[in-house]
N, C-alpha and C positions, 0 to 999 in steps of 0.2 A: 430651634424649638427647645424645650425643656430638656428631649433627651441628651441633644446636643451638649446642654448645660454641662446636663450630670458624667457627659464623656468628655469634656475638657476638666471641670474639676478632680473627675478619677483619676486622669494623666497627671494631671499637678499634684494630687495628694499623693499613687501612688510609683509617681517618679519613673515610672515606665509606659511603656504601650500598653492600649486594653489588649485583653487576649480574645480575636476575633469569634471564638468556641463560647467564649464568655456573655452571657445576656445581659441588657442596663439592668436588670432587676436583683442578677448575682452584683453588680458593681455597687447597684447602690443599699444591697444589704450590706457589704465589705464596709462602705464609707461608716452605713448606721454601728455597726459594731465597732467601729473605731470609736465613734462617738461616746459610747456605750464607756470606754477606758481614759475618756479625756479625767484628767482633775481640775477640778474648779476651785478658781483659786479668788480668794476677794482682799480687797486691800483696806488696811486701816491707818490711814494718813495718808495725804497726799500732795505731802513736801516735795524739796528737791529730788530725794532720791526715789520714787514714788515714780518719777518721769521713765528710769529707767526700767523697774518693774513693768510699768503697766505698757511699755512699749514690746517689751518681749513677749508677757504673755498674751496685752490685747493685740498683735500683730501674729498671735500663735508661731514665734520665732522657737519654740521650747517643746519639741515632739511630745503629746501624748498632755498638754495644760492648755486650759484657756482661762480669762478673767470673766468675773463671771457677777463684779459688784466690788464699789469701791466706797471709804466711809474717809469724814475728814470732819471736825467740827467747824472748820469752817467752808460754809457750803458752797461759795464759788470756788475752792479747789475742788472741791470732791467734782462739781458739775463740771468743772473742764475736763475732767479725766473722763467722765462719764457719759460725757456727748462725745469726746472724742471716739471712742469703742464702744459706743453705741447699748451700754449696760448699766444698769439703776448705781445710782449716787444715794447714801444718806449723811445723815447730822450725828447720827444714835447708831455705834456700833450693836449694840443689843439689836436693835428695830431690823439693823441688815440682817444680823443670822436670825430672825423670826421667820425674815420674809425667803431670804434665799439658800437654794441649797447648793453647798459649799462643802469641799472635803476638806480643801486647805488655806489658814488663814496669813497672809505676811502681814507683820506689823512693822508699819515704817514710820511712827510717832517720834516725837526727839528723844531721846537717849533715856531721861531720866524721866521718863511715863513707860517705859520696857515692861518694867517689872509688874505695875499695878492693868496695866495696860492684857498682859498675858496670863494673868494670876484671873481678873476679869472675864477672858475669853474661854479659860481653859473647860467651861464648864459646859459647854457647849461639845465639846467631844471631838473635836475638831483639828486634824494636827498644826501646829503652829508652827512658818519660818519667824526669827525674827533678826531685823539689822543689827551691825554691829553695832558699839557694843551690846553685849547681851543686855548689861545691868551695868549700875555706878557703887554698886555694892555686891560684896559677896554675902549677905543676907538676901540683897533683894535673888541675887544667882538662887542660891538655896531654897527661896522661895518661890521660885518659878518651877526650878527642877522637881520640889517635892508637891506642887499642886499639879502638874503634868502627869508626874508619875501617878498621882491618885487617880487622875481622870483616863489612867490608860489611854494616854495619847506621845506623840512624840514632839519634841523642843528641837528645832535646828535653827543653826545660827550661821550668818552669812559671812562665809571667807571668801570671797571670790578673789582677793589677791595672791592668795596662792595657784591661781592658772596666767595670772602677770608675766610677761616672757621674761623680766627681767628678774623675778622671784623662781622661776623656772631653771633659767642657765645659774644661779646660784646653788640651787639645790642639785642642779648636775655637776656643777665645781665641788660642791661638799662632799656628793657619793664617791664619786672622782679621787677626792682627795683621801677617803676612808678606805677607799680600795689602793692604794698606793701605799696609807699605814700598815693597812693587813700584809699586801702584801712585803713590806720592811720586815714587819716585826716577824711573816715566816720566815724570810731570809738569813733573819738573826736567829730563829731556833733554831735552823738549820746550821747554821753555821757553830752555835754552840756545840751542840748535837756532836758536829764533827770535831770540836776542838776535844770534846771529852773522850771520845772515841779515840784520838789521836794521844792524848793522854793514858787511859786506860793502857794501847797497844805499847806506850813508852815504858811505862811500868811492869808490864811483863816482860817487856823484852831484857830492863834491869832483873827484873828478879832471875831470870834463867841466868844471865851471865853472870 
Protein backbone atom coordinates (compact mmCIF):
# COMPACT_ATOMS: atom_id res chain seq x y z
CA UNK A 1 0.00 0.00 0.00
CA UNK A 2 1.05 3.68 -0.20
CA UNK A 3 2.34 3.56 3.38
CA UNK A 4 4.48 0.84 2.48
CA UNK A 5 5.79 2.97 -0.35
CA UNK A 6 6.77 5.83 1.77
CA UNK A 7 8.64 3.17 4.50
CA UNK A 8 10.79 1.67 1.74
CA UNK A 9 11.64 5.17 0.28
CA UNK A 10 12.47 6.61 3.94
CA UNK A 11 15.00 3.51 4.37
CA UNK A 12 16.49 4.37 0.89
CA UNK A 13 16.74 8.13 1.48
CA UNK A 14 17.50 7.87 4.90
CA UNK A 15 20.03 5.02 4.70
CA UNK A 16 18.92 3.47 7.99
CA UNK A 17 16.06 1.76 9.71
CA UNK A 18 12.75 3.70 10.49
CA UNK A 19 12.60 4.29 14.02
CA UNK A 20 9.64 2.05 15.30
CA UNK A 21 8.46 5.18 17.97
CA UNK A 22 8.61 7.16 14.76
CA UNK A 23 4.86 7.65 12.67
CA UNK A 24 4.69 7.56 8.48
CA UNK A 25 3.48 11.04 9.10
CA UNK A 26 6.90 12.20 11.17
CA UNK A 27 8.86 10.18 8.05
CA UNK A 28 7.10 11.78 5.56
CA UNK A 29 7.44 15.31 6.81
CA UNK A 30 11.51 14.38 7.23
CA UNK A 31 11.47 13.31 3.33
CA UNK A 32 9.11 16.85 2.66
CA UNK A 33 11.73 19.00 4.33
CA UNK A 34 14.46 17.50 2.62
CA UNK A 35 12.71 18.41 -0.46
CA UNK A 36 12.21 21.76 0.81
CA UNK A 37 16.61 22.05 0.52
CA UNK A 38 16.95 20.24 -2.81
CA UNK A 39 18.46 22.77 -5.56
CA UNK A 40 17.18 22.87 -8.86
CA UNK A 41 19.39 22.81 -11.22
CA UNK A 42 18.44 23.37 -15.17
CA UNK A 43 20.73 22.76 -18.06
CA UNK A 44 21.60 24.94 -20.92
CA UNK A 45 22.91 22.87 -23.75
CA UNK A 46 22.72 19.55 -24.23
CA UNK A 47 25.99 18.34 -25.86
CA UNK A 48 28.37 15.62 -24.98
CA UNK A 49 29.04 16.86 -21.86
CA UNK A 50 25.40 17.54 -20.88
CA UNK A 51 25.31 13.44 -20.81
CA UNK A 52 27.31 13.56 -17.70
CA UNK A 53 25.42 16.53 -15.86
CA UNK A 54 22.11 15.48 -16.31
CA UNK A 55 23.04 11.81 -15.29
CA UNK A 56 24.13 12.91 -11.80
CA UNK A 57 21.70 15.16 -11.04
CA UNK A 58 18.51 13.57 -12.99
CA UNK A 59 19.62 10.11 -11.18
CA UNK A 60 19.81 12.50 -7.94
CA UNK A 61 23.62 10.96 -7.63
CA UNK A 62 24.64 14.59 -5.96
CA UNK A 63 22.97 14.88 -2.15
CA UNK A 64 20.74 17.68 -1.62
CA UNK A 65 20.23 18.73 -6.30
CA UNK A 66 18.00 17.63 -8.62
CA UNK A 67 17.26 18.60 -12.48
CA UNK A 68 14.59 20.17 -12.74
CA UNK A 69 14.61 21.48 -16.97
CA UNK A 70 16.92 21.35 -19.72
CA UNK A 71 17.37 24.03 -22.81
CA UNK A 72 19.43 23.05 -26.11
CA UNK A 73 18.56 24.92 -29.52
CA UNK A 74 18.38 22.07 -30.98
CA UNK A 75 15.41 20.33 -29.82
CA UNK A 76 15.91 16.76 -30.32
CA UNK A 77 18.86 17.02 -27.72
CA UNK A 78 17.12 18.93 -25.23
CA UNK A 79 14.02 16.26 -25.79
CA UNK A 80 16.26 13.25 -25.31
CA UNK A 81 17.57 14.59 -22.06
CA UNK A 82 14.12 15.58 -21.17
CA UNK A 83 12.08 12.45 -21.65
CA UNK A 84 14.93 10.60 -20.38
CA UNK A 85 14.32 12.45 -16.48
CA UNK A 86 11.12 12.97 -17.05
CA UNK A 87 11.38 17.16 -16.82
CA UNK A 88 10.40 20.01 -19.46
CA UNK A 89 12.97 20.47 -22.47
CA UNK A 90 12.94 24.04 -24.32
CA UNK A 91 14.49 25.75 -27.58
CA UNK A 92 14.53 29.46 -25.58
CA UNK A 93 16.66 29.50 -22.59
CA UNK A 94 14.86 32.87 -21.55
CA UNK A 95 11.26 30.82 -22.05
CA UNK A 96 12.90 27.86 -19.51
CA UNK A 97 13.68 30.49 -16.68
CA UNK A 98 10.02 32.13 -17.34
CA UNK A 99 8.58 29.03 -16.81
CA UNK A 100 10.62 27.14 -14.13
CA UNK A 101 11.84 27.72 -10.90
CA UNK A 102 15.37 27.09 -10.77
CA UNK A 103 18.17 28.27 -8.11
CA UNK A 104 21.00 26.98 -10.28
CA UNK A 105 21.75 27.26 -13.75
CA UNK A 106 24.86 24.92 -15.73
CA UNK A 107 25.77 25.99 -18.87
CA UNK A 108 27.23 23.34 -21.10
CA UNK A 109 27.16 25.42 -24.71
CA UNK A 110 30.44 25.12 -26.59
CA UNK A 111 33.16 27.18 -25.32
CA UNK A 112 32.90 30.20 -27.08
CA UNK A 113 28.92 31.01 -26.53
CA UNK A 114 30.36 30.98 -22.37
CA UNK A 115 30.51 34.28 -22.06
CA UNK A 116 27.34 35.80 -23.98
CA UNK A 117 25.64 32.82 -23.04
CA UNK A 118 26.19 33.87 -18.88
CA UNK A 119 26.25 37.55 -19.37
CA UNK A 120 22.54 36.47 -20.89
CA UNK A 121 21.32 34.39 -17.96
CA UNK A 122 22.82 36.47 -15.20
CA UNK A 123 19.83 38.63 -15.05
CA UNK A 124 17.81 36.23 -14.01
CA UNK A 125 19.43 36.03 -10.43
CA UNK A 126 20.23 32.80 -10.65
CA UNK A 127 23.66 31.23 -9.63
CA UNK A 128 25.44 29.98 -12.51
CA UNK A 129 27.93 26.76 -12.80
CA UNK A 130 29.57 26.96 -15.94
CA UNK A 131 32.11 24.26 -18.13
CA UNK A 132 35.32 24.65 -18.61
CA UNK A 133 36.74 26.68 -20.21
CA UNK A 134 35.23 29.54 -18.50
CA UNK A 135 35.69 32.02 -21.61
CA UNK A 136 38.23 32.19 -25.01
CA UNK A 137 38.95 35.54 -23.67
CA UNK A 138 40.05 37.37 -20.80
CA UNK A 139 37.45 40.29 -21.60
CA UNK A 140 34.80 37.88 -22.27
CA UNK A 141 36.30 36.24 -18.24
CA UNK A 142 35.96 39.94 -17.11
CA UNK A 143 32.79 40.26 -18.53
CA UNK A 144 31.16 37.60 -16.98
CA UNK A 145 32.71 38.14 -13.51
CA UNK A 146 31.61 41.94 -13.63
CA UNK A 147 27.88 41.17 -14.87
CA UNK A 148 27.63 38.45 -11.92
CA UNK A 149 28.85 40.51 -9.57
CA UNK A 150 26.22 43.12 -10.44
CA UNK A 151 23.50 40.65 -10.33
CA UNK A 152 24.68 39.46 -6.70
CA UNK A 153 24.83 36.10 -7.71
CA UNK A 154 27.87 33.65 -7.99
CA UNK A 155 30.04 32.26 -11.30
CA UNK A 156 31.62 28.73 -10.65
CA UNK A 157 33.54 26.93 -12.96
CA UNK A 158 34.02 23.34 -13.43
CA UNK A 159 37.33 21.64 -12.22
CA UNK A 160 36.59 18.28 -11.57
CA UNK A 161 40.10 17.15 -12.72
CA UNK A 162 41.39 18.10 -9.86
CA UNK A 163 39.60 14.98 -7.60
CA UNK A 164 41.44 12.76 -10.82
CA UNK A 165 43.37 9.99 -8.74
CA UNK A 166 46.14 10.63 -10.94
CA UNK A 167 45.98 14.70 -10.38
CA UNK A 168 45.57 13.56 -6.77
CA UNK A 169 48.82 11.35 -6.04
CA UNK A 170 50.63 14.36 -7.74
CA UNK A 171 49.63 16.86 -5.62
CA UNK A 172 50.47 14.33 -2.66
CA UNK A 173 54.13 13.93 -4.37
CA UNK A 174 54.37 17.72 -4.51
CA UNK A 175 53.28 18.30 -0.64
CA UNK A 176 55.47 15.41 -0.08
CA UNK A 177 58.15 16.92 -1.76
CA UNK A 178 57.74 20.70 0.04
CA UNK A 179 57.76 18.92 3.19
CA UNK A 180 60.99 17.21 2.68
CA UNK A 181 62.34 21.06 1.34
CA UNK A 182 61.12 22.50 4.77
CA UNK A 183 62.30 20.07 6.40
CA UNK A 184 66.27 20.39 4.41
CA UNK A 185 66.37 23.88 4.61
CA UNK A 186 65.57 23.45 8.83
CA UNK A 187 68.19 21.22 8.94
CA UNK A 188 70.49 23.59 7.22
CA UNK A 189 69.57 26.46 9.80
CA UNK A 190 70.24 24.36 12.16
CA UNK A 191 73.22 23.27 11.26
CA UNK A 192 74.32 26.93 10.45
CA UNK A 193 73.02 27.86 13.69
CA UNK A 194 75.61 25.42 15.10
CA UNK A 195 78.40 26.23 12.93
CA UNK A 196 78.29 29.93 14.26
CA UNK A 197 77.93 28.95 17.75
CA UNK A 198 80.92 26.72 17.34
CA UNK A 199 82.63 29.71 15.91
CA UNK A 200 81.52 32.17 18.23
CA UNK A 201 82.79 29.54 21.26
CA UNK A 202 86.26 29.41 19.02
CA UNK A 203 86.86 32.91 19.39
CA UNK A 204 86.46 33.27 22.95
CA UNK A 205 88.34 30.65 23.67
CA UNK A 206 91.29 32.58 21.37
CA UNK A 207 90.72 35.66 23.05
CA UNK A 208 91.13 34.34 26.75
CA UNK A 209 94.36 32.42 25.79
Amino acid sequence: GPFDVLERTSHRREGKRMDPDESMWQVSEKIAQKELFMLKFALVGCGRIAKRHSDLLGHREIEGAQLVGVCDLDESRAKAIGDKFDVPYFTDMHEMMKQLNVDVISVLTDSGSHANVVVDLAQYGKHIVVEKPIALTLDDVDRMITTCDRHGIKLFVVQQNRFNVPVLKLREALEAGRRMLEEHREQEERRRAARQLQSRREHVLLAVV
